[in-house]
C-alpha positions in Angstrom: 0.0 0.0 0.0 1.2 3.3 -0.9 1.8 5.9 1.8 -1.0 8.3 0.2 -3.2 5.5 0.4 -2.6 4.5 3.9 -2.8 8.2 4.7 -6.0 8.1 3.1 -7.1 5.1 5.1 -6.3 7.0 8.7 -8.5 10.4 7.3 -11.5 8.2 6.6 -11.2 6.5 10.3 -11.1 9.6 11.6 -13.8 11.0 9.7 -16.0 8.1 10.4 -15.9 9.3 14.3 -16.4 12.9 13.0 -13.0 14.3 13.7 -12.8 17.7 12.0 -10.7 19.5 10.0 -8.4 16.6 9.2 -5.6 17.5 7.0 -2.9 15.1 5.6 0.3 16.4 4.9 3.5 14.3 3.4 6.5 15.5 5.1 8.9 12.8 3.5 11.0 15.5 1.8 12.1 17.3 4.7 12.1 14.4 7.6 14.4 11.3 7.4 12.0 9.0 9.8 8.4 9.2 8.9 6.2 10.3 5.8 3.5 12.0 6.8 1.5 13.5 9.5 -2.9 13.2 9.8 -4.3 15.9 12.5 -7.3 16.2 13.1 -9.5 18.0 15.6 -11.8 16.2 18.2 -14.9 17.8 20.3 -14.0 16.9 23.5 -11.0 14.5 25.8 -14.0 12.1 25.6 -14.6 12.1 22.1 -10.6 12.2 21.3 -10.0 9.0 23.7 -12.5 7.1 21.8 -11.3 7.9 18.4 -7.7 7.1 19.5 -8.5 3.8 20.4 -11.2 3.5 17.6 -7.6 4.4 15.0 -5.5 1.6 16.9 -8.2 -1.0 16.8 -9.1 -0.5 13.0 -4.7 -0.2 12.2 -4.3 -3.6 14.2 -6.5 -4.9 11.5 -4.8 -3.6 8.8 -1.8 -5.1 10.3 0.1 -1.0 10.7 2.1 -1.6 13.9 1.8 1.0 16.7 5.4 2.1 17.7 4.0 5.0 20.6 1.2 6.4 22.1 1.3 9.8 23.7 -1.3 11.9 25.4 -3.7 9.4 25.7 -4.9 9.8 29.5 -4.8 13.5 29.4 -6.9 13.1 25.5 -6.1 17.1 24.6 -3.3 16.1 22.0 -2.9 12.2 21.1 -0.4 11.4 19.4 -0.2 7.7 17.2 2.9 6.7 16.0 3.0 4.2 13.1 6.6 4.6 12.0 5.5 6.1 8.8 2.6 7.7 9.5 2.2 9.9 12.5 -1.8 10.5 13.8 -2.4 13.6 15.8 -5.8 14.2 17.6 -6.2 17.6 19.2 -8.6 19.3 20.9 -9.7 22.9 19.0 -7.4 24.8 21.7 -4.6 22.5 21.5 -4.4 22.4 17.6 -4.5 26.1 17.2 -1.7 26.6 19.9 0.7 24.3 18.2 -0.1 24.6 15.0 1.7 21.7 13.1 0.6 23.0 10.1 2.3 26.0 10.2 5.1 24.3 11.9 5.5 21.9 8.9 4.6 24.5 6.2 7.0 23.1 4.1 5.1 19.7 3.5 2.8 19.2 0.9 -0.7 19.4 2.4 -3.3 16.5 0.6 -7.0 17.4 0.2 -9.3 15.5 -0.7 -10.4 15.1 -3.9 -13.9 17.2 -4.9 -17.3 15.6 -5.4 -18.0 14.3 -8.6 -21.6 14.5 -8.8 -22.8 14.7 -12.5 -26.6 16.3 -12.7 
């Protein structure tokens, strides 16, 4: 599986649990030990906890292995590590204090492709 397609994967898992503002962004030109980063944006510690464990469960089956976990008791930034693919899951204050995607401006930031809807 290519990493845009396991990237791909992890958004719709997290959209499933409706995590917001989920953005992919492929660091693998300017950092030697991952690919890419997923954040996303949860509605509360609850909400974040559950989709953390909801992301491990559904990777476990996909065979990804889980190298950390960070944040998880705490759930205002939760951080997933699967070697090439890091999953962040922040709260609304949280994301916009650290702001990883400002940090890592020099990635190239996915979206999703549009709607295709013929009328």
């Amino acid at each position: 599986m290519q990493i845009s397609e396991k990237a791909e994967l992890f958004q719709s898992w997290l959209e499933e649990k409706n995590i917001k503002d989920v953005e992919i962004i492929d660091i693998s030109n300017i950092a030697t030990d991952m690919d890419a980063f997923i954040i996303g944006t949860a509605s509360s510690d609850r909400n974040a906890k559950s989709v953390a464990d909801f992301i491990e469960e559904k990777a476990e089956e996909q065979g990804f292995a889980l190298l950390g976990r960070e944040g998880r008791d705490a759930g205002r930034w939760i951080l997933l590590d699967f070697v090439d693919i890091v999953v962040h899951i922040f709260l609304k204050e949280e994301r916009e204090m650290y702001n990883l995607e400002k940090l890592w401006a020099d990635g190239k930031f996915f979206k999703k492709p549009a709607d295709t809807k013929s009328e």
